[in-house]
C-alpha angles and dihedrals in degrees: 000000000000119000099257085059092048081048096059100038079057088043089060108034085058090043084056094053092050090052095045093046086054095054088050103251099136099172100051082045094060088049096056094043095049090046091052096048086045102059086030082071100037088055093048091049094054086040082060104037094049 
């Protein structure tokens, strides 16, 4: 997987959790945005160690 395609799995995971906070499903919200922050910062580390 090359990193435009990491890019756009973040871009709509986040996107996700923008769509599912406005419907007012906090919980599922917080998730997507975790898990987005999460493997945001996984991505950069290997950008930087490799």
């Amino acid at each position: 997987m090359n990193n435009l395609n990491k890019y756009i799995v973040i871009g709509l995971i986040f996107i996700a959790g923008i769509v599912s906070f406005i419907s007012g499903q906090f919980i599922i919200a917080t998730v997507f945005f975790a898990t987005a922050a999460i493997y945001s910062n996984i991505v950069t580390r290997v950008n930087t160690n490799s």
